[in-house]
C-alpha positions as CSV (number, residue, x, y, z in Angstrom):
1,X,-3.2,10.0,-21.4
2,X,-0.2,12.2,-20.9
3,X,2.2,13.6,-23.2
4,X,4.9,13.3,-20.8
5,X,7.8,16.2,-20.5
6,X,9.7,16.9,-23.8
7,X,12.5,14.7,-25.1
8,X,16.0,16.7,-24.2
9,X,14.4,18.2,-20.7
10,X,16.8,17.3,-18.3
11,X,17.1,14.4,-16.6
12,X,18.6,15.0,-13.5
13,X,15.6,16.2,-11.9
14,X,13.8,14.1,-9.6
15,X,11.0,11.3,-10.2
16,X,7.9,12.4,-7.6
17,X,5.6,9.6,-5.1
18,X,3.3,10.2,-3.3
19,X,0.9,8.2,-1.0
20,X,-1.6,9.0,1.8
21,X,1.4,7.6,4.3
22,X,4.0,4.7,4.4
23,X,2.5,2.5,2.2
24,X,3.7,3.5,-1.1
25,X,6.9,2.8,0.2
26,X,5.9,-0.9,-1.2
27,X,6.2,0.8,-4.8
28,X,9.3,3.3,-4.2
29,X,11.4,-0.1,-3.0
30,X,10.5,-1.6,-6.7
31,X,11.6,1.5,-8.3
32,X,14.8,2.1,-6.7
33,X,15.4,-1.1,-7.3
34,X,14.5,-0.7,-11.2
35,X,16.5,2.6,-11.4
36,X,18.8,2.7,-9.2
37,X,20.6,5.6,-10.6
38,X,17.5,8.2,-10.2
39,X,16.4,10.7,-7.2
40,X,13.1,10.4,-6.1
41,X,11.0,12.9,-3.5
42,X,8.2,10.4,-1.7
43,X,5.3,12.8,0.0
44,X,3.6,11.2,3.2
45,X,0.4,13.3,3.3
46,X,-0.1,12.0,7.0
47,X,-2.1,14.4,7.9
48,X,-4.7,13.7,5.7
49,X,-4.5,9.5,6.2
50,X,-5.8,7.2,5.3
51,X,-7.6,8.2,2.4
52,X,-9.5,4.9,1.5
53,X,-11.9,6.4,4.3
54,X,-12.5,9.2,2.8
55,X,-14.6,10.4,-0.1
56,X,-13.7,10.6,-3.5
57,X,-13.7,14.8,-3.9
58,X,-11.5,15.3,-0.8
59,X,-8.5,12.2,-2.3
60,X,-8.8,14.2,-5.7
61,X,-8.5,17.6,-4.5
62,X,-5.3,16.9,-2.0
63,X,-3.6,14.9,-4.7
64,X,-4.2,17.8,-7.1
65,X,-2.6,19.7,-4.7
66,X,0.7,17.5,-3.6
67,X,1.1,17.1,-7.2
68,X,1.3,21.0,-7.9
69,X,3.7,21.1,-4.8
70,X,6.3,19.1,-6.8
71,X,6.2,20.2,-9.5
72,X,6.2,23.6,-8.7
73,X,8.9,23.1,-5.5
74,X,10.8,19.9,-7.0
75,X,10.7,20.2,-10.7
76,X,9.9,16.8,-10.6
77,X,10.3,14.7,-14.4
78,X,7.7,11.9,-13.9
79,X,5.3,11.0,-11.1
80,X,3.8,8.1,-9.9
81,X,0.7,7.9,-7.4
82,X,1.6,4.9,-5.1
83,X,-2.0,4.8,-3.8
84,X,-4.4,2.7,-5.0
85,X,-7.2,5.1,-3.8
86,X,-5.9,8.1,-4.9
87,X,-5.5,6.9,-8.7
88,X,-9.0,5.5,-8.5
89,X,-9.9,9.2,-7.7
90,X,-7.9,11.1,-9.3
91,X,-5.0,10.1,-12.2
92,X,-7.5,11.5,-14.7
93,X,-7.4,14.7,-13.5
94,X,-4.4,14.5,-12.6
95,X,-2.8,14.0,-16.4
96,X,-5.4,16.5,-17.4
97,X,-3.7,19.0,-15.3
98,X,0.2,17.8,-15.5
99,X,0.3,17.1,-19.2
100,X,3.6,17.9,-19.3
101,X,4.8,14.7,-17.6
102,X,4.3,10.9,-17.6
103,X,2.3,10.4,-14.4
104,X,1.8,6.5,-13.6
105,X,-1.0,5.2,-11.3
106,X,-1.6,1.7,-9.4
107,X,-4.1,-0.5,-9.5
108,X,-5.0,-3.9,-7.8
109,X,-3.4,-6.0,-10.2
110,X,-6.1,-8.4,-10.8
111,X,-5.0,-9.0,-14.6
112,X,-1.6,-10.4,-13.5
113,X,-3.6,-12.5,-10.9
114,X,-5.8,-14.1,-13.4
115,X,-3.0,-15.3,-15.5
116,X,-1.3,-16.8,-12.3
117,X,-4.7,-18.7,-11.2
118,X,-4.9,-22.0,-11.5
119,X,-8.2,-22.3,-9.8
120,X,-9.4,-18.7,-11.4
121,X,-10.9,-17.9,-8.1
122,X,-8.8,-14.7,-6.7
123,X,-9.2,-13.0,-3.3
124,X,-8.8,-9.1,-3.3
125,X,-7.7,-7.4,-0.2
126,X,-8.2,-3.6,-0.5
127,X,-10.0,-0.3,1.1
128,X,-13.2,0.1,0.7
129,X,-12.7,3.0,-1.7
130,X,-10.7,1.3,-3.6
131,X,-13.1,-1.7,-4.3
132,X,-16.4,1.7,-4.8
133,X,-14.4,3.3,-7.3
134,X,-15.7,3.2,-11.1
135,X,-12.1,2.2,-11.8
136,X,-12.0,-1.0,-10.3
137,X,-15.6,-1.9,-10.9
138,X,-14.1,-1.6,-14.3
139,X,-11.2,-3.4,-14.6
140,X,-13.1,-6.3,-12.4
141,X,-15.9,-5.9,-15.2
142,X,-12.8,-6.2,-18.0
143,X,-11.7,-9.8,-16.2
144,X,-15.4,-11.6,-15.5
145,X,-14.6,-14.4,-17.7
146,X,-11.4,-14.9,-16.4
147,X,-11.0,-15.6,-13.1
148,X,-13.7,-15.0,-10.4
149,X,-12.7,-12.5,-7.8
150,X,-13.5,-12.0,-3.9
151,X,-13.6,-8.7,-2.5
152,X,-12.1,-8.3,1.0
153,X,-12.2,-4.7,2.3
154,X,-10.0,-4.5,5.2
155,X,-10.8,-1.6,7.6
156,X,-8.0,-0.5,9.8
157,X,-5.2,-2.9,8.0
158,X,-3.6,0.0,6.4
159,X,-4.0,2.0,9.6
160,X,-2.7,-1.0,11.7
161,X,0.4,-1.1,9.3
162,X,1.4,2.9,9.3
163,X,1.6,2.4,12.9
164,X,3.6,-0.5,13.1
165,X,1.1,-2.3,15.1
166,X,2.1,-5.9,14.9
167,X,-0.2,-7.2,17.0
168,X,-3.0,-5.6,15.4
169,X,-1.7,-6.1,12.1
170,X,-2.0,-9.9,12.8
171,X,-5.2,-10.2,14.4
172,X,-6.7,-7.9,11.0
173,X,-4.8,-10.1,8.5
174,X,-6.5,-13.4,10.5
175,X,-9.8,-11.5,10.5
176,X,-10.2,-11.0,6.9
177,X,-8.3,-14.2,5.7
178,X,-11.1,-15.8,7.4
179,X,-13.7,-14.0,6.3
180,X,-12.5,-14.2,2.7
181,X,-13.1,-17.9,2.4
182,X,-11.0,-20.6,2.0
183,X,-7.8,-20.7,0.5
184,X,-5.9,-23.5,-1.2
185,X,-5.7,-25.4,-4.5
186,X,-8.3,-27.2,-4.8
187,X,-11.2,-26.7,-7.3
188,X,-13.3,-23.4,-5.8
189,X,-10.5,-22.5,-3.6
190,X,-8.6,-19.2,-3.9
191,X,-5.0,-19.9,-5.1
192,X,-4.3,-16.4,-5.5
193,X,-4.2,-13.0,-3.5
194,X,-4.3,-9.3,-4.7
195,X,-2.5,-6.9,-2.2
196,X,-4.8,-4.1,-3.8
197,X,-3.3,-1.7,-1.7
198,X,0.0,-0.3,-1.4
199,X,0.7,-0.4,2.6
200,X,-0.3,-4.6,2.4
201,X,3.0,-5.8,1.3
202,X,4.8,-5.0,4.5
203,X,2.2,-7.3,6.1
204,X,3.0,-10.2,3.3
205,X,4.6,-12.3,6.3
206,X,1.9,-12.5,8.8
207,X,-0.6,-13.3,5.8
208,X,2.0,-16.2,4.1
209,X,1.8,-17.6,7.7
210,X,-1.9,-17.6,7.7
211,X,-2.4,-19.6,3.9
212,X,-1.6,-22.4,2.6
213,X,2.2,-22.1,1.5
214,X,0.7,-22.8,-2.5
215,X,-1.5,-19.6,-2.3
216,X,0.1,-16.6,-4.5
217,X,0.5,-12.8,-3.3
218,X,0.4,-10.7,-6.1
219,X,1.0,-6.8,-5.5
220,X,2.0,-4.1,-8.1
221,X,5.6,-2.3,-7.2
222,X,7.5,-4.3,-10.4
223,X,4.6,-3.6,-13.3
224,X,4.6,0.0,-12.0
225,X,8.6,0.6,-11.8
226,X,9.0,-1.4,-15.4
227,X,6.3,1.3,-16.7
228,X,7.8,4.2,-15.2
229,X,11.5,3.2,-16.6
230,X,9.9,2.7,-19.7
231,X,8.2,5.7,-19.8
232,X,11.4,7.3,-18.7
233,X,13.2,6.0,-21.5
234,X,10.9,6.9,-24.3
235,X,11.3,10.9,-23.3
236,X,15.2,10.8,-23.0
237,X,14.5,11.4,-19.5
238,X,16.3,8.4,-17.9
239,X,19.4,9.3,-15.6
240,X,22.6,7.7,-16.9
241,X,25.7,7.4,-14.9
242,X,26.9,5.4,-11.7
243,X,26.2,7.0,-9.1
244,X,23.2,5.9,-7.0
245,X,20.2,8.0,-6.6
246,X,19.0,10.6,-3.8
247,X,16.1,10.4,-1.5
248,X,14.0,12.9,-0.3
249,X,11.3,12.1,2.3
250,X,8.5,15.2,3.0
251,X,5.5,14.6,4.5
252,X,2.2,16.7,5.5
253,X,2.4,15.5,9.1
254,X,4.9,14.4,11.6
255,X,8.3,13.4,9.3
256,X,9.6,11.0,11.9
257,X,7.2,7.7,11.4
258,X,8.3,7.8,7.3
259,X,11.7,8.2,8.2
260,X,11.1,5.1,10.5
261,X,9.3,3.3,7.8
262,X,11.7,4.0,5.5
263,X,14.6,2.3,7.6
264,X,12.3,-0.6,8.0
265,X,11.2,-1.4,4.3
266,X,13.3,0.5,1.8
267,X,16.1,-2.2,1.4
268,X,19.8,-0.5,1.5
């Protein structure tokens, strides 16, 4: 676990994001919204997306690698990893390398899930990687007595959304909604829907109007921001004031489709 930066370092600097591409923009709209008086620097590495089709050692050594870059170019305070994938691979070594700051992972959030399940029988849309990694087999292993849950991996979806294809967002979301099994709230339906990964939130329209309007969507941006603010607040390091926070985009590929993203899905 990390130590975190030292109480009285200065908190004006910046809190770092990263993600593979858009979709940890799900999690920066939750945090903005949490602390809206703090800059943040969000790192698209496009050029390397999407990483829950690649292997394990590749996501660990490029998030090794965007996390030295802001630290080292951004003096970032406090980082957060707005990839499902990539904390599966590599937020361990990642606190074992940055221990001096708080660095906050996601995760599919299953145990919130389980305690919103009436029926205890939870669908879980993710990447394949996500749904290999020991992580998850863990936590999944941590809930068995609670809730039963129903792993969807949904190639392309995340793909589908970084482009803004609508059309083939909605014929993936229909594909695997399908294939999940049914949905509803009867006795051995699924009530209950983990967005287990972080581009999936900015297709929570097209799925709501493929379930039944009792079924639950459960993704992660609000347990991550109330961790990182309290994190924040336990080094001194939250930013006072009234002024509202800065954002910096950057990404490993073409800037332009995060910039576009980020008009679409980052409210004002």
């Amino acid at each position: 676990m990390s130590t975190g930066a030292p109480i009285g370092s200065d908190s004006a600097r910046p809190v770092g994001v990263f993600d593979s591409g858009v979709g940890g923009l799900s999690i920066l709209r939750a945090l903005r919204a949490a602390l809206p008086h703090e800059d943040f620097v969000y790192f698209s590495d496009a050029a390397h997306a999407p990483y829950g089709e690649r292997d394990e050692a590749f996501v660990a050594q490029r998030s090794l690698a965007i996390t030295q870059e802001l630290v080292a170019q951004h003096g970032i305070k406090a980082l957060v990893v707005a990839c499902n994938t990539a904390t599966a691979a590599a937020v361990q070594l990642l606190r074992a390398a940055h221990p001096e700051i708080p660095i906050v992972g996601v995760e599919p959030a299953l145990k919130p899930a389980a305690s919103l399940s009436s029926t205890s029988r939870i669908a879980v849309f993710a990447t394949r990687a996500t749904l290999a990694s020991a992580r998850f087999r863990a936590l999944q292993r941590s809930l068995q007595a609670a809730a039963t849950f129903v792993l969807q991996p949904c190639d392309g979806l995340a793909a589908a959304i970084e482009a803004d294809d609508a059309t083939e967002t909605i014929a993936l979301c229909a594909r695997y909604t399908s294939t999940a099994g049914q949905f509803g709230s009867n006795p051995g339906q699924m009530d209950t829907l983990v967005l287990g990964c972080t581009h999936y939130p900015f297709a929570a329209q097209h799925l709501k109007h493929l379930l039944p309007a009792t079924v639950r969507l459960v993704e992660t941006g609000e347990p991550v921001a109330r961790q990182v603010a309290r994190l924040l607040e336990a080094r001194g390091l939250l930013r006072g004031g009234h002024r509202a926070g800065a954002l910096q985009l950057l990404s490993s590929g073409d800037l332009a489709p995060l910039q576009a993203a980020a008009g679409r899905w980052l409210a004002a």
